[in-house]
N, C-alpha and C positions, 0 to 999 in steps of 0.2 A: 504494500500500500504506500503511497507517495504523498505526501506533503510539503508542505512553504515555511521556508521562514518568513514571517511577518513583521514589518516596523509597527511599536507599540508603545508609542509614546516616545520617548529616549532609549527605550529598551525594544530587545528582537526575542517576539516570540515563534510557538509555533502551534499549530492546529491539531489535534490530538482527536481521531475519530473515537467515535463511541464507541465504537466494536471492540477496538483499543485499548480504549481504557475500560469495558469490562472483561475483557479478556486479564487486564491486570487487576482486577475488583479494586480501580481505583473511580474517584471522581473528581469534579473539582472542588478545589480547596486540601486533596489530600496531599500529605506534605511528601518531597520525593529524592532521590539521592540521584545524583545526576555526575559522572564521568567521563572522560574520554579515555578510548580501550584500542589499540590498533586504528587507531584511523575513527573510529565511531564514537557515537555516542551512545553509553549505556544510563539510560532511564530507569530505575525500580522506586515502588511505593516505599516509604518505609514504615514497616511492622514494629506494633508494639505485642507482641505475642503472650504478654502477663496483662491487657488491659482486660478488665473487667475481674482479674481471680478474685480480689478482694469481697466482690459483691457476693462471687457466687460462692467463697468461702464462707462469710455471714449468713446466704440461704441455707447450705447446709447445715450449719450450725444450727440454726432457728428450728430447721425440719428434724433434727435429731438423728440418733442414729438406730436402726434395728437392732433386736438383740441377737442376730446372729455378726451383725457388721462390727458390735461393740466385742464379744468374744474375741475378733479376729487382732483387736489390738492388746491381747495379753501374747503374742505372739513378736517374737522379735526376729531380726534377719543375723545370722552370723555377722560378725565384727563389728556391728552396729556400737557397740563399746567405744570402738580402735576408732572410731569416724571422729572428724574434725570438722566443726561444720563453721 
């Protein structure tokens, strides 16, 4: 797919189809990492991959836990001791 760079204002953008940018499940306004790689430019979204655990930690919490799920933490992994966390 082919595109323009564009004068935009003082600055040079460029047109980003939609197909595009759901293919990168980004939109606008998503914030992005932008390089040049051999000769190219490399575009990626960038991911916050821990957004939202907090919430979904506090639901769990709220929702409690089964009596088979709470059994399962009297159980520990080997060297779990020796871990440094």
């Amino acid at each position: 797919m082919q595109t323009a760079f564009r004068k935009m204002g003082n600055s040079v953008g460029m047109i980003v189809p939609k197909t595009i940018l759901q293919e990168l499940g980004a939109a606008a306004g998503t914030a992005i990492d932008v390089r040049v790689e051999d000769g190219g430019m490399i575009v990626k979204p960038i991911r916050h991959p821990r957004a939202g655990w907090a919430e979904d930690a506090e639901r769990v919490v709220a929702h409690g836990l089964t009596e088979e799920e709470a059994d399962w933490l009297a159980f520990g992994n080997e060297g779990d001791d020796e871990l440094t966390w």
